[in-house]
C-alpha positions as CSV (number, residue, x, y, z in Angstrom):
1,X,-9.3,-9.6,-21.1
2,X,-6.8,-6.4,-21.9
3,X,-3.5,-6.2,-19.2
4,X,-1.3,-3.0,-19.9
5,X,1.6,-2.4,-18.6
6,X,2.6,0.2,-15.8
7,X,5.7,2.3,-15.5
8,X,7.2,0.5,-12.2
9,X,5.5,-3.1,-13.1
10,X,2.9,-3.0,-10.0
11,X,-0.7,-2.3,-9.9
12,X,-2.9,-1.9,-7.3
13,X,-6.6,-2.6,-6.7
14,X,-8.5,0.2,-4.1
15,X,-11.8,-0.7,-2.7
16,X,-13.8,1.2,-4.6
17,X,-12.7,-0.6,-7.8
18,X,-10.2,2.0,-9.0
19,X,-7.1,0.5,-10.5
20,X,-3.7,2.4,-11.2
21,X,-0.1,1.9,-11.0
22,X,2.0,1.5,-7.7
23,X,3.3,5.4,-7.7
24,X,-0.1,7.2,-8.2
25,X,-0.8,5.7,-4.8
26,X,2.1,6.8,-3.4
27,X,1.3,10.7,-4.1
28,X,-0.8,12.8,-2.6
29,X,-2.2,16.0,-4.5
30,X,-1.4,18.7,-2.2
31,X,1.7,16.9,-0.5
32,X,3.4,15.1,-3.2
33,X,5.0,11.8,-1.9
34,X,3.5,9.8,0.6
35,X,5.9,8.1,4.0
36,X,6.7,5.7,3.6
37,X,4.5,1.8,3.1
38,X,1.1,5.0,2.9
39,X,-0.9,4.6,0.1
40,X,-3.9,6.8,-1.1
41,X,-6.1,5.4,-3.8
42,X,-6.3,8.8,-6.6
43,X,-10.0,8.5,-7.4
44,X,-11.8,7.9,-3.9
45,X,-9.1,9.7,-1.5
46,X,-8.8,6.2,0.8
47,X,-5.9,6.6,2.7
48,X,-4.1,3.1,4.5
49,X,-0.9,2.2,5.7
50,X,0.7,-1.3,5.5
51,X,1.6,-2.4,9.9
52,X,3.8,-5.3,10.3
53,X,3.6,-6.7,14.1
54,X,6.5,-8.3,16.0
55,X,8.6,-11.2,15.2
56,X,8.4,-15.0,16.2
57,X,10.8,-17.4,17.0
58,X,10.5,-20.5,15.2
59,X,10.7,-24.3,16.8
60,X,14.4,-24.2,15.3
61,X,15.3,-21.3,16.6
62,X,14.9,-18.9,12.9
63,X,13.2,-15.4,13.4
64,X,10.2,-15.2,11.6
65,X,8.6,-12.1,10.0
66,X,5.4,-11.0,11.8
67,X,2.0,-10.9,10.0
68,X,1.1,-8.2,7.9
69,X,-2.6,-6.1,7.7
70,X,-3.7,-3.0,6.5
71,X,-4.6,0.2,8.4
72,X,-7.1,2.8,7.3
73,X,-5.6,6.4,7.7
74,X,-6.5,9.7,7.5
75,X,-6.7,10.8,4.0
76,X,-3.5,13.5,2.9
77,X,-4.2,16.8,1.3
């Protein structure tokens, strides 16, 4: 198996199999960059955003982050 590297170190993985580096899913054609934690995969035109939910206290007390998921989106021109 072959890696390469990207630019900014980070690749991501779409649904339909395509896989490119971090910032070409962080532009849109039309539009040019994305708000922010909105992705759109390059070669299928998926569009998702990245939702975080509320915080939780802890037994001791500590705030802790909520849960992550993903959200599809409208695709961007």
């Amino acid at each position: 198996m072959t890696t390469t590297a990207t630019p900014c170190g980070c690749r991501i993985n779409c649904r339909c199999g395509h896989s490119a580096d971090f910032m070409e899913f962080r532009t849109a054609p039309v539009t040019g960059e994305l708000p922010r934690n909105h992705y759109q995969c390059p070669a299928c035109r998926r569009a998702w955003k990245i939702v975080t939910g509320p915080p939780a206290i802890g037994w001791s007390g500590m705030a802790l982050p909520g849960k992550t998921s993903t959200v599809e989106i409208p695709a961007y021109l």
